[in-house]
Each structure stands twice: as structure tokens, then as C-alpha cells.
C-alpha positions as CSV (number, residue, x, y, z in Angstrom):
1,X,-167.9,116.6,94.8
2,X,-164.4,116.8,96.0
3,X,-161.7,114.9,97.2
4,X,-161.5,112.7,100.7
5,X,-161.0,114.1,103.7
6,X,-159.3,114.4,107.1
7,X,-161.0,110.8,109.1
8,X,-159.5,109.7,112.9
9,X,-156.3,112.2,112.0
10,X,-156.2,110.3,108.5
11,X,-157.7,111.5,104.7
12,X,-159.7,108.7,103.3
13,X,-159.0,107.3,100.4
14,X,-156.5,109.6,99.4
15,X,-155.4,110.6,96.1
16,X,-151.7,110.7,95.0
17,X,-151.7,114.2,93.5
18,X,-148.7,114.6,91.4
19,X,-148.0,118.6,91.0
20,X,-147.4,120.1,87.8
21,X,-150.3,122.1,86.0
22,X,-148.3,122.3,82.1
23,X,-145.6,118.7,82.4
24,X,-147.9,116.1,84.5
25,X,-150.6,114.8,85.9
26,X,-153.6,116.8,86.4
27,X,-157.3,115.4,87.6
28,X,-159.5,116.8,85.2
29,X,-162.8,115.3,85.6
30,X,-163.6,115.1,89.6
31,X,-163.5,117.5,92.4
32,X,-160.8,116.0,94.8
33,X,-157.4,115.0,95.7
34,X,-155.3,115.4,98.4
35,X,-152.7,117.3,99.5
36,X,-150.4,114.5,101.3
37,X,-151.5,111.7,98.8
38,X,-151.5,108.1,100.0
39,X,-154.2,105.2,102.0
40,X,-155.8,107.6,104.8
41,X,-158.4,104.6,105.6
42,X,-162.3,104.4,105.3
43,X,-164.8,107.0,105.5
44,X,-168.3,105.3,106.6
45,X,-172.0,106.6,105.7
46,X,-172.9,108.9,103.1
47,X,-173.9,112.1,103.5
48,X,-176.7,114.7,101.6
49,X,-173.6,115.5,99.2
50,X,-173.3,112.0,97.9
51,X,-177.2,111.8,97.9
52,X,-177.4,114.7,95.2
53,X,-174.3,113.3,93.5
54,X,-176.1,110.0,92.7
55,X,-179.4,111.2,92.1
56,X,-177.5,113.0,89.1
57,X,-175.5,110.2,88.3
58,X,-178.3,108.1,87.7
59,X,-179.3,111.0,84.5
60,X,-176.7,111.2,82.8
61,X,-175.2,110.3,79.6
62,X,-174.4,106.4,78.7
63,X,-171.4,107.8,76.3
64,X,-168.5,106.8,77.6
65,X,-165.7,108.7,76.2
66,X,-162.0,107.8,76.7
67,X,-159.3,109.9,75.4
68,X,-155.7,108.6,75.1
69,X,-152.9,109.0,75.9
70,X,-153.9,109.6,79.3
71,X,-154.4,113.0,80.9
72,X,-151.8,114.5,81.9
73,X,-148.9,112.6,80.0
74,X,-146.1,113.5,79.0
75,X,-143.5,111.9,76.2
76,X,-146.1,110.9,74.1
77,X,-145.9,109.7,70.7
78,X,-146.3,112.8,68.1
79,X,-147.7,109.3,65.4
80,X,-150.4,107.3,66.2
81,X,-151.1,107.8,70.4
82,X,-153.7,110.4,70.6
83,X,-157.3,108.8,70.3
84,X,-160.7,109.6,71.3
85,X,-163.2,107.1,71.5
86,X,-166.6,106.6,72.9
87,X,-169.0,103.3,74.0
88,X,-172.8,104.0,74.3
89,X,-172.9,106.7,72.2
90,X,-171.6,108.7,69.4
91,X,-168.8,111.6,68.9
92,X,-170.7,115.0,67.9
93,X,-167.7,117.1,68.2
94,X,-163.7,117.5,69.1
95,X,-161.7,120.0,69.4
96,X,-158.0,119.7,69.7
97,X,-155.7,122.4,70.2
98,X,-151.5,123.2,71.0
99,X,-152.1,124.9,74.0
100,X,-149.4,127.3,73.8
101,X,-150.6,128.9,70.7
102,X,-154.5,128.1,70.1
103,X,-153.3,126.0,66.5
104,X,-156.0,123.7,65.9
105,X,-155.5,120.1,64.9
106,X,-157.7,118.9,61.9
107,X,-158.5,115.7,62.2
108,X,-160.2,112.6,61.0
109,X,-163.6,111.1,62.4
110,X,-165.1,107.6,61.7
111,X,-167.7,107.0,59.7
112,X,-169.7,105.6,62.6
113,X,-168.9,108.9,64.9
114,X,-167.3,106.4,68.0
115,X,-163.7,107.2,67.1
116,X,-161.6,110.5,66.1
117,X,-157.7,111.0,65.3
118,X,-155.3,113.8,64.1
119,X,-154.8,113.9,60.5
120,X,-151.3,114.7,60.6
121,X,-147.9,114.1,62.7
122,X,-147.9,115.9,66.1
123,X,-145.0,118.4,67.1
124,X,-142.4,117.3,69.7
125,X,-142.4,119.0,72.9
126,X,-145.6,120.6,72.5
127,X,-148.7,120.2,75.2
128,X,-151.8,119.7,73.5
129,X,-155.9,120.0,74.6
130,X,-158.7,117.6,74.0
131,X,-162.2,119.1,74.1
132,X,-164.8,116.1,73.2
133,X,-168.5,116.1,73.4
134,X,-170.9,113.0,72.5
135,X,-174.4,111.8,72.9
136,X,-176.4,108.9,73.9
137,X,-179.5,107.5,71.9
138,X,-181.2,109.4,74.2
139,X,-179.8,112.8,73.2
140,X,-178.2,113.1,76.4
141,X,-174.6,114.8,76.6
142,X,-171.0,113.7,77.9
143,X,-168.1,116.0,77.5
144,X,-164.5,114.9,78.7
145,X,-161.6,117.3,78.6
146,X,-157.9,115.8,78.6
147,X,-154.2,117.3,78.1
148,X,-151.0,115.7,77.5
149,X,-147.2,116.7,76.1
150,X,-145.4,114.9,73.4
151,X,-142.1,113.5,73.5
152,X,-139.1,115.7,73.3
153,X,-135.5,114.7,72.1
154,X,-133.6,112.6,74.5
155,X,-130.8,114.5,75.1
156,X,-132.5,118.0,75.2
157,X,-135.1,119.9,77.4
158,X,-137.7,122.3,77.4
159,X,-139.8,123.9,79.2
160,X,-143.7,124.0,79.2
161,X,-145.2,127.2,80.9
162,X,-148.4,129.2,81.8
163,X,-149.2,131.7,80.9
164,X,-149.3,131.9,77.0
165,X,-147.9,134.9,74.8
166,X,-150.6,137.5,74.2
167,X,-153.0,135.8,77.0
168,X,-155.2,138.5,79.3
169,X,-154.9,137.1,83.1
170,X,-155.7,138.2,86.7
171,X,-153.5,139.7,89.4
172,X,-152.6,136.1,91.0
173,X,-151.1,134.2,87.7
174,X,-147.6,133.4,88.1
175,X,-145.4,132.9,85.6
176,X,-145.1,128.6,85.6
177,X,-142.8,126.5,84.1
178,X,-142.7,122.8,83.8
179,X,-139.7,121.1,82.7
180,X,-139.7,117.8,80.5
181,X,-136.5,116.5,82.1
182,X,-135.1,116.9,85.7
183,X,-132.5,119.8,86.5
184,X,-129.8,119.7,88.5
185,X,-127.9,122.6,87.7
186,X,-130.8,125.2,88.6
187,X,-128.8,128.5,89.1
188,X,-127.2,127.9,85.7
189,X,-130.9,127.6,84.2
190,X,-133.0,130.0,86.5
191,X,-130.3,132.7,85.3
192,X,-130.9,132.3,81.8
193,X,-134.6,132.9,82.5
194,X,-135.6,136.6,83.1
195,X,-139.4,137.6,83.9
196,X,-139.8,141.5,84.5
197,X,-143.1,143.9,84.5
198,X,-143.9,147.1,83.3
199,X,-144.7,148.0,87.2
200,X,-141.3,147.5,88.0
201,X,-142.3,145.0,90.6
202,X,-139.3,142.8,91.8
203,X,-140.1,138.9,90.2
204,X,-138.2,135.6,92.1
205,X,-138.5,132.2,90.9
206,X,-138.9,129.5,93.3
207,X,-138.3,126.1,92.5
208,X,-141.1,123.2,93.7
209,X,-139.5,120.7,92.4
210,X,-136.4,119.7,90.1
211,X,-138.8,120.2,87.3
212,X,-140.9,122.9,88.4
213,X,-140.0,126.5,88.6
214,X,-142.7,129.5,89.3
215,X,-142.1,133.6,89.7
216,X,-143.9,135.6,91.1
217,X,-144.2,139.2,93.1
218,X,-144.3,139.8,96.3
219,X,-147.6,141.2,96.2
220,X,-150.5,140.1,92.9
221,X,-149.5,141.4,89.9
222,X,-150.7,145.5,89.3
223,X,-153.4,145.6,87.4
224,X,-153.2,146.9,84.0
225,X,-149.4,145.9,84.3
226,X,-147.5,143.8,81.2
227,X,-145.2,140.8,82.1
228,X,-142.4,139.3,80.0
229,X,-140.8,136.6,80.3
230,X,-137.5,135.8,78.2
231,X,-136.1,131.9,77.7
232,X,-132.4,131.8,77.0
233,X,-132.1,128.4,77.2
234,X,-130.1,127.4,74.4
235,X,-127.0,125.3,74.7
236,X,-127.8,126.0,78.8
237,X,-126.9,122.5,80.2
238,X,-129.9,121.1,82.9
239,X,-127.5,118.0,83.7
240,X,-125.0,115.9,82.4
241,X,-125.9,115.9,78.7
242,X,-129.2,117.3,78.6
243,X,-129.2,121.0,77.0
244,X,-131.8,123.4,76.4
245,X,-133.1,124.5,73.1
246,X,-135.6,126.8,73.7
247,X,-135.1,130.7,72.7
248,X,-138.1,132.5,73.3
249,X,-139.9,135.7,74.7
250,X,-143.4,135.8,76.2
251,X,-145.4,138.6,76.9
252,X,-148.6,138.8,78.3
253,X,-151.0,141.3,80.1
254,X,-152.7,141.4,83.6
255,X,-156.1,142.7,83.3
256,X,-158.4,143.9,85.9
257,X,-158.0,142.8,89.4
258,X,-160.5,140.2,90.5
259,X,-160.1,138.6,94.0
260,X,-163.5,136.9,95.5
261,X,-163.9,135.7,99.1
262,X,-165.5,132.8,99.9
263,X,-166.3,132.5,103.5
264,X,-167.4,129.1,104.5
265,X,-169.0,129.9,107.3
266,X,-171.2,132.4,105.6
267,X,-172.0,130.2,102.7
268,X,-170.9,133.8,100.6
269,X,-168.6,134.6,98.1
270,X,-168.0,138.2,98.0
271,X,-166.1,139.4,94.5
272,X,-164.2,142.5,94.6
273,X,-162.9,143.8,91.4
274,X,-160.4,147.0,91.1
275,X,-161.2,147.3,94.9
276,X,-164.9,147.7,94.4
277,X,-167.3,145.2,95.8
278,X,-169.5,143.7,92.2
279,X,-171.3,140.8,93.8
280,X,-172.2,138.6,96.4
281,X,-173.3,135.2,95.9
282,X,-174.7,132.8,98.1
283,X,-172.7,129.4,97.8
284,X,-172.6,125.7,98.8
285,X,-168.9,124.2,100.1
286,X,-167.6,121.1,101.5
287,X,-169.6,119.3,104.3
288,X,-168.5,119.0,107.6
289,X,-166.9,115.5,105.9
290,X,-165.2,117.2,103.3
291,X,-164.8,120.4,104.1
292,X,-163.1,122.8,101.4
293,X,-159.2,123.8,101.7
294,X,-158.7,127.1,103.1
295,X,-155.6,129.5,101.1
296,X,-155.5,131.7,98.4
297,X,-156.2,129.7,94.8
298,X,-156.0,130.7,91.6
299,X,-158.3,129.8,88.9
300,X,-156.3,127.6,86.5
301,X,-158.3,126.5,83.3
302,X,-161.8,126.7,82.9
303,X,-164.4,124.6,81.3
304,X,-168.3,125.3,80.2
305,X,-169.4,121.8,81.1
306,X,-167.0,119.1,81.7
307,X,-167.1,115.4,83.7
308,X,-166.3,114.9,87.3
309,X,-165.6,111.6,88.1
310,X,-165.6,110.0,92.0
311,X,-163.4,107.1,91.5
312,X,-160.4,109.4,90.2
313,X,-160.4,110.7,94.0
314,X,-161.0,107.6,95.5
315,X,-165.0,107.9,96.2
316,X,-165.2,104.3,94.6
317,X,-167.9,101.9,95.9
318,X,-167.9,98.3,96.0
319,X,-168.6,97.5,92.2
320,X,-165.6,99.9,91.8
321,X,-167.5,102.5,90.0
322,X,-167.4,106.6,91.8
323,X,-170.0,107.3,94.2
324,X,-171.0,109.9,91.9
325,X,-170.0,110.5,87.8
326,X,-171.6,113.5,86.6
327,X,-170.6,114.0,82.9
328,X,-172.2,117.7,82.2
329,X,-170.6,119.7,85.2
330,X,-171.4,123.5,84.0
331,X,-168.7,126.3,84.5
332,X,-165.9,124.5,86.0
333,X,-163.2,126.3,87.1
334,X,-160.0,124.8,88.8
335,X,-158.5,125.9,92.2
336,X,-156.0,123.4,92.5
337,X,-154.1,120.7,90.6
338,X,-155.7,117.6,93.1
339,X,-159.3,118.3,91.5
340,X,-160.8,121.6,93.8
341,X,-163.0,123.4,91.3
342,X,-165.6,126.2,91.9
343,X,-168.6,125.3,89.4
344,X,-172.0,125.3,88.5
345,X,-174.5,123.3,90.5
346,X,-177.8,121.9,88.7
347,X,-178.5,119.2,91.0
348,X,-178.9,121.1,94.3
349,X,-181.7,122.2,95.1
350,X,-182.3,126.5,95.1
351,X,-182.3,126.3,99.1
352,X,-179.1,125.0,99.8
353,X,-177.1,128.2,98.3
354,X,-176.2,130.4,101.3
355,X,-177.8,128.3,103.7
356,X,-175.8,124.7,103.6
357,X,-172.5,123.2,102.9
358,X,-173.2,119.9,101.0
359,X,-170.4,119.4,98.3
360,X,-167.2,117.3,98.6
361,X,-165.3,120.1,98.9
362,X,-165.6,122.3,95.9
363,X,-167.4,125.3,95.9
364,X,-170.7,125.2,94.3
365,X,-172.7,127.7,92.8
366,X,-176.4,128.0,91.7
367,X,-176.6,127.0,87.9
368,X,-178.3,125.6,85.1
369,X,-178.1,122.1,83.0
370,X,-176.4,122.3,79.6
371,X,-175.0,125.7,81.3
372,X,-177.0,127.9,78.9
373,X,-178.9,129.9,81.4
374,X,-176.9,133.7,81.8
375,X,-179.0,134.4,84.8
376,X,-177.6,131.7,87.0
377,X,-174.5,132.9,89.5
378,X,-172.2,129.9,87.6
379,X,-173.1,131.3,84.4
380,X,-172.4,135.0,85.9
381,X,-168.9,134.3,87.8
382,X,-167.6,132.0,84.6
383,X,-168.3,134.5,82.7
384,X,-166.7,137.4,84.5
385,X,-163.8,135.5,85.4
386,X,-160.3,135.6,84.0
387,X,-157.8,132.5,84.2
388,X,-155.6,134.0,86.7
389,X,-157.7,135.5,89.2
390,X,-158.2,134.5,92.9
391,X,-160.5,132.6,95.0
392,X,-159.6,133.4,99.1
393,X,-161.0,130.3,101.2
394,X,-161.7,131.3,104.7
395,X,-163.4,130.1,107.8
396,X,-163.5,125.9,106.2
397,X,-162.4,123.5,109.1
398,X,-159.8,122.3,107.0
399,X,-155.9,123.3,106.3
400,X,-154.8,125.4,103.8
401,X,-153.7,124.5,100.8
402,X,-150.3,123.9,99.5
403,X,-148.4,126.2,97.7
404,X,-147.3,123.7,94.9
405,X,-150.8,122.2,94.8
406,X,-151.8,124.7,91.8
407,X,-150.7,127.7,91.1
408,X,-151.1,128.6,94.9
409,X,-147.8,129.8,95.5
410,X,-149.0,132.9,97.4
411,X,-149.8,130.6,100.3
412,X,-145.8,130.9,100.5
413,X,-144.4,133.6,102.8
414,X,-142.1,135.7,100.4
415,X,-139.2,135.0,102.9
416,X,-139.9,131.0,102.2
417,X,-140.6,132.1,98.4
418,X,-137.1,133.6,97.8
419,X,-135.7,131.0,99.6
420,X,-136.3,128.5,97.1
421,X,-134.7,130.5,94.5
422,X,-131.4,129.8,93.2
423,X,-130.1,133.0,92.4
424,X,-131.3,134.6,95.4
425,X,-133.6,137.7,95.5
């Protein structure tokens, strides 16, 4: 599962991505996206990918769960606009969470089970997580995970950021922030933001985007290092009118260093940790029509078992529905904000680990369904994996991904890196 692909110089069915892991839109459920966005045309025929994909598909769980607002919003209302509902089944758990601190929200679930709300008023400015799980009347299980940020003050800004104080993380986590409102006056705001380590390594922010501002070293972090980051934003003006209101400090620790290889050619991922080889695990990329993007990712968010949806990438058939929806996807970890995951694999058969590429794009691994097996390689890698640490892509036929797509900024020169800064090096 992943998202279209290069066709007659064209990506089919392209998705717009829009790039901002914390303030917008992110593709939770499907493996896909696309780098350029926009109508690349038609792929034609199927291939053994979407075979497996459907063959799933046709197992899974008739609960249909929506969760609103939509993922990825932002300015939404802290009263009545978060919702979870489900058709064709019932609601056995949700979790909701502020995802800068952990805070759970209580809520309040129906007496039927097919809808759940907060119990309370929401906080402004604060990005929340939506973890729910139902079942069929067959038993089976559906779990859909969503994120959005609620409304802030009109004539104030702040900004959301990865990763959170006291969080553990790998080598290749930058330091991400996602503004709520555009900013025009970016020295004046990069220069109230400081982000330092205990390795002394120099840190530059580079801005993406008006609203997105990353840091980073010139080389990963050093392992066992701590990293601080300091918000001075208050009374800071962004533009005409808009001032900041944020005073904070962050601190947070990189743990060991974990960078794993995944050669496409091979069909191996080889994981190195503290410079010492740990594992190597036979995998399953992108098919020669939909090959996997080549760069340096790092792992984002992870999931146990989550949905991947076709249709939110475009793999839509004729009745409009995805080529494949697979609702129980075990050990999902993101690679890039357009929908690249490396995860489990229950439908494959054993055979096509280390010997064929079959997926959309994503990287598969050998695994279990209901992701409760420890002996499975998903079940090994999500478990010895830290939010933070990095997945090299070599040897794919496709291009490598963009910096700004994810927190993939090391695909970024550090000469083009400090270039987008606005206080220079």
C-alpha cells in the first residue's frame, strides 16, 4: 500500500500532500501520497500488490468509524466539534490525549457504544490525538487514528512542535515547529527561538514554509546528547497584529542511535544501532509500479494497528471506494507526511519477504494479525524502535524524497539548510 506513482513521466492519481506533521494535514490511514501533488493521469492493470490488498480488504471489519473534526485540522472548536462515531459496529474503546503533554480527555460514550465525546471544554491552541477501536457483530476489529489543533485567539500565534518535553528520540529528530498563523517577520521570531545541545553541536533553523520552521545539526544528533529548546515568543510580533504568547522551555533526550538500511534491491533492511549491526530483516517494498522513495526518513508517530485507506491516495476504483481498505494494519510507523509507512504485513504470504517487492510503496515487514505475535520482524522493529530514528532508502527506482515531506530535512545539503535560515548560521 502506498501512494501513486511515476506513469508516461506523470504520478497517477496523485495526492495533494499538504506538509506539516504538528499544524496540518497529515494522511493517517493509507500508505501514499505524492511529493508534487496534483492529476498525474491513469495507471491501468493491477498488479500482485493490489491482489493481496483486496484479498484482505474483503476480511475486515464492517465498523466504520469516523472521527471529526477531520484529521489533521486545525482551528477547531474547543465546544462541541470533536466526535467519534461508528456504522456497522460498536465503539469498544477511545483514547484521547493533548499531545504535547500525554493529559487524557475523559469523556462520555453512548449508551449504545456508536458515539463518544469529551466531557469537558477543550484548551485553545492545543493539538490533540484520537486513538479509537470498534468491532463488528462478527468480533472483527477497526481502529482509526486522527489528530487535529484547536482554535487559537485571532490576533495571537503559537507554535505547535515535535518533539515533546521529557520525550526519549533517535539521532534524526529535529526540532519542528508549526505555526497557527503565517509569519512574515521571521528573523524577528527565529531569534527569539534558541535550540542548543549538551554536545555542543551547532543547531540552524530552516524555514519550509511561512509556517514551518525546523533545526537541526549538521550531522544526527549524538547519542546520549540532551536538546533544549527555549520559546521567547511573547509580545514577538509574526505580522501586522499577530503577537506571540508562548514562553516556554523544552527539553528532551536523544537516546541510542538507530539508523536501518533498507536496500530495495536486496529486499533487506539492515539495522545498525550505536554502530553495531543488531539485525537483518528480509523485507517487501514498492513494486516496479510503485516503487518506494529513496532518502533518509525519519520515523514520525507510530501505531500498533491502525487503518490504511486507498482512496485517501487516490487508489479509488469505479464505485469510488480504495482498491484496498485494510482496517487492522499492525506496527505502523510513518516515514513521511504523504502516507510512506514501514509496517507489519499479515496478508503476504512468508515467501515474499526478501525475495519480492509487492507493496505500493511502503515497506513491509513479516507480521502477525491483531499484531500480538513478538516473534514476527514487525512486532521486533516496532518494538525496538524510537520515534526519531532513521530509515535510509536505497537502490528503489524512484526519487528521493523531499526534505519538507516529513521530518526529512537531512535530505537537505547543510549549505541549502542554512540557507533557509533567517539569522544565518
Amino acid at each position: 500500500m502506498e501512494r501513486p506513482v511515476m506513469t508516461d513521466g506523470k504520478r497517477r492519481k496523485g495526492m495533494v500532500a499538504v506538509a506539516a506533521l504538528l499544524g496540518g494535514v497529515l494522511t493517517l490511514g493509507a500508505c501514499g501520497g505524492d511529493d508534487k501533488g496534483g492529476d498525474g493521469g491513469n495507471a491501468t492493470g493491477k498488479d500482485k500488490s493490489s491482489q493481496v490488498d483486496e484479498a484482505a480488504a474483503k476480511d475486515a471489519s464492517d465498523a466504520r468509524i469516523r472521527i471529526t473534526p477531520k484529521n489533521g485540522a486545525t482551528n477547531a472548536g474547543i465546544n462541541s466539534d470533536a466526535k467519534v462515531t461508528v456504522s456497522g459496529g460498536k465503539l469498544t474503546s477511545v483514547t484521547m490525549t493533548a499531545a504535547a503533554t500525554g493529559a487524557v480527555v475523559n469523556g462520555t460514550m453512548s449508551a449504545d457504544g456508536t458515539s463518544w465525546k469529551p466531557a469537558g471544554q477543550l484548551e485553545r491552541s492545543t493539538q490533540y490525538k484520537i486513538t479509537a477501536v470498534a468491532k463488528d457483530a462478527e468480533g472483527r476489529k477497526a481502529t482509526e487514528n486522527s489528530s487535529f489543533t484547536t482554535v487559537s485567539p485571532t490576533n495571537s500565534f503559537i507554535g505547535n512542535f515535535t518533539p515533546e518535553d521529557g520525550a526519549t528520540v533517535g539521532v534524526g529528530m529535529p526540532v519542528s515547529i508549526n505555526f497557527d498563523k503565517a509569519v512574515t517577520n521571521k528573523k524577528d521570531v527565529q531569534s527569539h527561538i534558541t535550540v542548543s545541545s549538551s554536545s555542543n553541536q551547532q543547531v540552524v533553523g530552516h524555514w519550509f514554509s511561512p509556517t514551518r520552521l525546523d533545526f537541526r545539526p549538521q550531522e544526527y544528533w549524538k547519542a546520549g546528547s540532551t536538546v533544549t529548546m527555549k520559546l521567547d515568543l511573547d509580545g514577538v510580533e509574526a505580522s501586522n497584529g499577530v503577537t506571540g504568547v508562548q514562553e516556554k522551555t523544552v527539553t528532551f533526550k536523544i537516546g541510542h542511535s538507530q539508523v536501518s538500511t533498507v536496500d530495495v534491491a536486496a529486499k533487506t533492511m539492515t539495522v545498525v544501532r550505536d554502530g553495531k549491526t543488531v539485525k537483518t530483516i528480509p523485507i517487501s517494498a514498492g513494486s516496479a509500479a510503485n516503487p518506494t522513495y529513496n532518502g533518509q526518513m525519519v520515523i514520525s508517530e507510530k501505531f500498533k494497528e491502525t487503518r490504511m485507506d486507498g482512496s485517501t491516495v487516490g487508489f479509488t476504483g469505479k464505485d469510488g471506494k480504495g482498491e484496498y481498505d485494510i482496517k487492522d494494519v499492525p506496527h505502523a510507523m510513518r516515514l513521511s507526511t504523504s502516507g510512506t509507512f514501514i509496517h507489519g504485513n499479515y496478508w503476504g504470504a512468508d515467501s515474499i519477504f526478501g525475495s519480492v517487492n509487492t507493496s505500493h510503496g511502503c515497506v513491509g515487514l513479516n507480521d502477525a494479525k491483531g499484531a500480538g505475535d513478538p516473534n514476527q520482524d514487525g512486532a521486533w522493529f516496532f518494538n525496538n524502535t524510537q520515534i526519531g530514528d532513521v530509515v535510509v532508502v536505497k537502490n528503489s527506482d524512484d526519487t528521493t524524497i523531499k526534505p519538507d515531506n516529513g521530518l526529512n530535512g537531512w535530505n537537505m545539503s547543510w549549505n541549502e539548510w542554512v540557507a533557509g535560515s533567517a539569522t544565518g548560521s
